[in-house]
C-alpha positions, 0 to 999 in steps of 0.5 A, spaced: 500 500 500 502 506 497 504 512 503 500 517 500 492 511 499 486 515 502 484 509 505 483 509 513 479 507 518 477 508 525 480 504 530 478 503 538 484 502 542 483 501 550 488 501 555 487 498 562 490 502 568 489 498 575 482 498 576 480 503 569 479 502 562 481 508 559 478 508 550 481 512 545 478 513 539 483 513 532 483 515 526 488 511 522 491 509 515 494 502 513 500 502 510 503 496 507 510 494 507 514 488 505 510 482 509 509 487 515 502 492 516 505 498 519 498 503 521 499 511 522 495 515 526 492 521 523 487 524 527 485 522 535 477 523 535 476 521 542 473 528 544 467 526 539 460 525 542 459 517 541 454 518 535 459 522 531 464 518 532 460 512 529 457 516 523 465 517 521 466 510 522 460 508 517 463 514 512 470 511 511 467 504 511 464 506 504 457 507 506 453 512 503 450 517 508 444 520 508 439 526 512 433 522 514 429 526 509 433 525 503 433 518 504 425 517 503 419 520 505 412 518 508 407 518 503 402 516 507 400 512 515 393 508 515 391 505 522 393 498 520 392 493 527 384 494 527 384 491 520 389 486 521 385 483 527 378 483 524 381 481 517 386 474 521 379 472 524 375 473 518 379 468 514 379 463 520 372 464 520 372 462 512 368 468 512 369 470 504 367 463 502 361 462 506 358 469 502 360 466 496 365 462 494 368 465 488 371 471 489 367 477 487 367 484 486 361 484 490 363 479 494 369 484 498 365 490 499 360 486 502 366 483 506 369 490 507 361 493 509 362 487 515 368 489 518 368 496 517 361 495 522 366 492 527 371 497 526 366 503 526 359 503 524 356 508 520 352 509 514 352 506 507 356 513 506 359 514 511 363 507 511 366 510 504 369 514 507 372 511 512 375 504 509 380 511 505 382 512 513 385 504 514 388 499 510 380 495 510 380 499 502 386 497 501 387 489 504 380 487 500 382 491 494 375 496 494 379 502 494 375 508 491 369 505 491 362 509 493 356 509 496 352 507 489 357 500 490 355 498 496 349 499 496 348 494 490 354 490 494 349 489 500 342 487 494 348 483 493 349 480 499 341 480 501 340 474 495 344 471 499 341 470 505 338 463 505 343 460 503 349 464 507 344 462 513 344 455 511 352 454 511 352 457 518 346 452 521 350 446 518 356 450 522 353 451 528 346 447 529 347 440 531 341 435 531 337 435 538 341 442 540 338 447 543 336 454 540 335 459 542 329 464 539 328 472 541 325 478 538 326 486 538 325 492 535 328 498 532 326 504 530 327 508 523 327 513 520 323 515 514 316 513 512 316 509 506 318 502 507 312 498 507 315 494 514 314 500 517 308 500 523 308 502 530 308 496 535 311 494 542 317 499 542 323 495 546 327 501 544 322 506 548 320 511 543 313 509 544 309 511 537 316 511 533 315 508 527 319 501 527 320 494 525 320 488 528 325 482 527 326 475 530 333 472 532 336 465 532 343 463 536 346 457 538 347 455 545 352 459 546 349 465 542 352 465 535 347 468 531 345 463 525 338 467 522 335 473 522 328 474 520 325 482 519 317 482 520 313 489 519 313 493 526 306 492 527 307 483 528 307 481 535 313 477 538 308 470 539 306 471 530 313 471 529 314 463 532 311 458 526 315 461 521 322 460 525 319 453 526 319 451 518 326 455 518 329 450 522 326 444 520 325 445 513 330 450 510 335 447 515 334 440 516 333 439 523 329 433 525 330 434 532 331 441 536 329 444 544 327 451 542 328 456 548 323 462 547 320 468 551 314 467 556 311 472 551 310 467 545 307 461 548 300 462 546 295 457 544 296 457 537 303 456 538 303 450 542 297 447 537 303 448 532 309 446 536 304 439 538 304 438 530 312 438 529 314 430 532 321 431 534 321 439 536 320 440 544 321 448 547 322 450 554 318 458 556 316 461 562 309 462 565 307 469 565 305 473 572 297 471 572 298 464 570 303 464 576 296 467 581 293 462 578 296 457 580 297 459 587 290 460 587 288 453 585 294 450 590 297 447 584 303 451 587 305 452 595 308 457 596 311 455 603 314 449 600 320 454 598 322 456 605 328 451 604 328 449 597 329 454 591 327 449 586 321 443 585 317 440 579 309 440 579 303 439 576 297 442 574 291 440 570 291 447 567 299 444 562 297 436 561 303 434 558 307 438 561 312 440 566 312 445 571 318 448 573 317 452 580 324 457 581 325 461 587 331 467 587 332 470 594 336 475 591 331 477 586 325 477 592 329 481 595 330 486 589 323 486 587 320 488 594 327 494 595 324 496 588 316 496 589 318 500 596 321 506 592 316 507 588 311 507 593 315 511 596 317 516 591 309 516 587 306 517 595 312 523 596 308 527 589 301 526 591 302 529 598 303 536 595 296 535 591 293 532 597 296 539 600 294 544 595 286 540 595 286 541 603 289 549 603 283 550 597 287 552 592 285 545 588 278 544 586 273 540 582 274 533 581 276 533 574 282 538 576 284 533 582 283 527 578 288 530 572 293 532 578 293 525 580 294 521 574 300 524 572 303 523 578 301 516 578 303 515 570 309 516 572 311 510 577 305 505 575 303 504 582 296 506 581 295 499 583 297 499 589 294 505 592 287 506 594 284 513 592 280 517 594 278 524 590 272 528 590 271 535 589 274 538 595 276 532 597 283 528 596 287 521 600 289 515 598 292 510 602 296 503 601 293 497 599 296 492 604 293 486 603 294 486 595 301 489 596 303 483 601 300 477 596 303 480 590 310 480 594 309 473 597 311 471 589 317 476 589 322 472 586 319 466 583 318 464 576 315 457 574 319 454 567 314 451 563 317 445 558 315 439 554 322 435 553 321 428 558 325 427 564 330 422 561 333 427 556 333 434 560 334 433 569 330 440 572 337 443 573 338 442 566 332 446 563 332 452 568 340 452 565 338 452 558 332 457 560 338 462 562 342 461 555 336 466 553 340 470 555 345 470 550 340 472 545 339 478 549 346 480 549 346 480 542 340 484 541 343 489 546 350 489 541 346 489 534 343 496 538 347 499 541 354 503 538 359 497 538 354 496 531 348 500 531 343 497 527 338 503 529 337 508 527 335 505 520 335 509 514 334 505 508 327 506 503 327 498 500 324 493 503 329 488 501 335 493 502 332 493 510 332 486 511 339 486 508 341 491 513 339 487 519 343 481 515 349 485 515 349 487 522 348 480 523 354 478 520 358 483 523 356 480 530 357 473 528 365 476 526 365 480 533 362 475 537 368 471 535 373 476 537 370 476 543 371 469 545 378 470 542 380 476 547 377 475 553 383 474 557 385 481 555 378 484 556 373 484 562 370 478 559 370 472 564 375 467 561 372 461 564 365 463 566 364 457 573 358 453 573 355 454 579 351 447 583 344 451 584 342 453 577 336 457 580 343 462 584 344 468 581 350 466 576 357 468 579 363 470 575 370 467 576 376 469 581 381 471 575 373 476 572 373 478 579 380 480 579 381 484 573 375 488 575 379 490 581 385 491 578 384 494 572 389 488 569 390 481 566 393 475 568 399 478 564 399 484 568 397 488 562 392 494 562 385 490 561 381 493 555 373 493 553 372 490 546 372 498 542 379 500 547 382 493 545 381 495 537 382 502 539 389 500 541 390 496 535 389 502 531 395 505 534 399 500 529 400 504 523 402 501 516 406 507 512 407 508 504 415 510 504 418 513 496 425 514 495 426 521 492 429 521 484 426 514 483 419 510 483 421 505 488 417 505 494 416 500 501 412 500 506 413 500 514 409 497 519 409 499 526 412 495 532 407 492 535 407 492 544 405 487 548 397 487 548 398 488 541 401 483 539 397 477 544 391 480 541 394 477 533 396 472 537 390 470 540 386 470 533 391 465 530 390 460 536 382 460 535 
């Protein structure tokens, strides 16, 4: 090598003093002479801030230094992790192929409707906009599309909904299972679609225009089907045609339908009689309950030690009777009726004030006074009143208060399905399992999914909306059951031995709801701040200046995010 060759390097040298390591940082040339290598020193850089130092040791290496900002530049970052999950679960689910099994333009804009509802529910236009603020447009390759799109992709996805419902049968209804049947309602807006009636508004909007629709879970609340019926329809109208879905459509020779008290009427268990392999299990309502206490079909002194017995009446042949009694529910129930009194007695005293001092006379006026106060609490019933035209008192009806405190927590099981193939115990847990169906109506309603308010005109275009949303939650339902170590949810909901005891939750739910924290330690999330910390991974678009090439980067997931993905691929 010749004495005048610009190659140098740097070089660390450390020397050891006692108990001290001193480190000296050099730069230096290599010089060749004969067999022997001899280095000559030109710089002494130790004074360097480490950073500079290593920089300098990269550029005499022969690396191309550039300013960050001159070496790419980022186009454009998108929320990625929310997608990612919802996206890894759809393909565990085979959700593609059980809208259709070809791939379709239609085909993934009804899947991209699906998950944008999951990630964040909307309007038909407002889903547009935001599957262009995340990777969803992008991964499912719709990027551009506008409302006129979706809507043919959701009259798409409507003439599907027979068949879609038939695979998800096939999936999750076996022969002689149990399924679960409930119905609910939503108000809409407009006034054109020919479903549109007032009825029974669950939504409390007494006197909205609505519709009504009917749905069906497996045992552990996985919708399979859903039905829209015009507002107007009473839940017990809407049984026989569920009944010819599951047998027919589906195929089920065998089922236990678990219904609401409500639907349980003559004409439906004439019906239900003429279908050889189909049992239910229901409730008695209130009055039918008095009845038997009447008749002394039921003694109530039978359960000052038992909370659960079977009885028989001439009243349901063919039938058992499952008598249940909750303690906790009594003790509800009576603090509950107390307050009201309570708080319906605290009103009418000013009335009964005003009539006394004269400044509130006639008996219309009185009467008009009275009633709006009694509208409010509904405890008309138990107060005796007295109005005349100068003249108000009212008292309590004691005698009709304690017979109706002595059912406070008694419900009575009705069921059709022997002995030998469902105990008691097991009956009053399958009755409980209504719950699950709830549960979905409060999802499909509420913000995680918002099925209401409804703003479409065509009918089948409002039948396909229920169905999307129904899709949606059977996508959510899944990520549910695959995060519950990270959510509140209870990861291993106990048995308890009495099935008539209020359900309790398991240590390690107890604990995280204490704590705030999961088993791992980590912050325990709800399902929208789980998939808002997944948000927080973005995927960005990177050029590098001068050419066309461009890359993409993806955030570093944490801890939380990562277990989430993980999670999903375990399912």
């Amino acid at each position: 090598m010749r004495e005048n060759d610009p190659s140098m390097h740097v070089a660390k040298i450390e020397r050891r003093h006692g108990d001290r390591v001193y480190t000296s940082y050099l730069v230096r040339r290599s010089v060749r002479e004969g067999k022997k290598v001899r280095h000559v020193t030109v710089a002494n850089i130790s004074r360097l801030p480490l950073a500079a130092i290593e920089l300098l040791r990269r550029a005499l290496a022969g690396e191309t230094l550039v300013a960050p900002g001159e070496a790419f530049r980022v186009e454009r970052s998108l929320p990625h992790g929310h997608v990612a999950a919802v996206l890894a679960m759809a393909q565990q689910l085979g959700l593609p192929r059980l809208l259709d099994r070809s791939p379709s333009p239609e085909r993934s804009r009804a899947l991209a409707m699906i998950l944008q509802r999951v990630l964040e529910p909307g309007s038909k236009l407002a889903c547009t906009r935001a599957l262009a603020q995340s990777t969803l447009a992008g991964e499912l390759g719709v990027e551009g599309v506008d409302p006129d799109g979706l809507y043919a992709a959701l009259d798409w996805l409507g003439e599907r909904q027979e068949r879609i419902e038939l695979r998800l049968s096939r999936r999750h209804l076996a022969e002689g299972t149990l399924v679960l049947y409930d119905v609910s309602s939503s108000y809409f807006e407009g006034r054109s679609c020919p479903l549109l009636a007032r009825g029974h508004s669950r939504d409390r909007r007494r006197g909205s225009l609505q519709i009504v629709y009917g749905l069906l879970c497996d045992p552990e609340g996985r919708p399979v089907a859903i039905e829209v019926f015009p507002g107007g329809v009473h839940d017990d109208k809407t049984l026989q045609s569920q009944v010819e879905r599951l047998r027919r459509r589906f195929g089920l020779e065998r089922l236990v339908l678990v219904i609401d008290r409500g639907m349980v009427t003559k004409a439906n268990l004439d019906a239900l009689a003429k279908e050889e392999g189909v049992g239910w299990i229901s409730a008695l309502k209130a009055p039918q309950v008095k009845k038997l206490v009447r008749e002394g079909s039921l003694q109530l002194s039978l359960f000052d030690e038992l909370n659960l017995a079977e009885i028989e009446s001439p009243d349901y042949p063919d039938e058992r009777l499952l008598v249940c009694r909750n303690p906790l529910v009594a003790a509800e129930r009576a603090r509950k009726r107390e307050d009201l009194l309570q708080a319906t007695e605290a009103l009418l005293a000013p009335i009964r004030a005003r009539v006394q001092a004269g400044t509130l006379q006639g008996q219309a006026a009185i009467g008009l006074a009275v009633g709006a106060v009694l509208n409010r609490r509904k405890m008309k019933k138990h107060l005796e009143l007295e109005i005349d035209d100068d003249r108000f008192d009212y008292q309590r009806k004691q005698a009709q208060i304690a017979e109706e405190a002595a059912l406070d927590g008694f419900y009575v099981l009705r069921t059709n399905v022997p002995a030998q193939e469902l105990s008691a115990a097991e009956i009053v847990r399958s009755y409980k399992t209504l719950a699950h169906a709830e549960r979905a109506f409060r999802t499909l309603k509420g913000p995680e999914l918002e099925l209401r308010p409804i703003h479409h005109r065509l009918e089948q275009r409002v039948r396909a909306h229920a169905f999307l949303c129904l899709l949606s939650y059977y996508l959510e339902w899944h990520l549910r059951k695959a995060w519950a170590e990270l959510l509140f949810d209870d990861e291993c909901p106990p048995v308890a031995h009495d099935p008539v005891a209020k359900a309790e939750r398991s240590p390690t739910a107890k604990r995280k709801a204490s704590t705030q924290r999961t088993t791992a330690g980590e912050v325990c999330h709800s399902f929208p701040s789980l998939l808002r910390e997944l948000a927080l991974t973005v995927r960005s678009k990177n050029s590098v200046p001068g050419s066309d090439a461009s890359f993409d980067t993806v955030t570093e997931l944490n801890t939380t995010q990562a277990r989430a993905l993980a999670l999903i691929a375990q399912t």
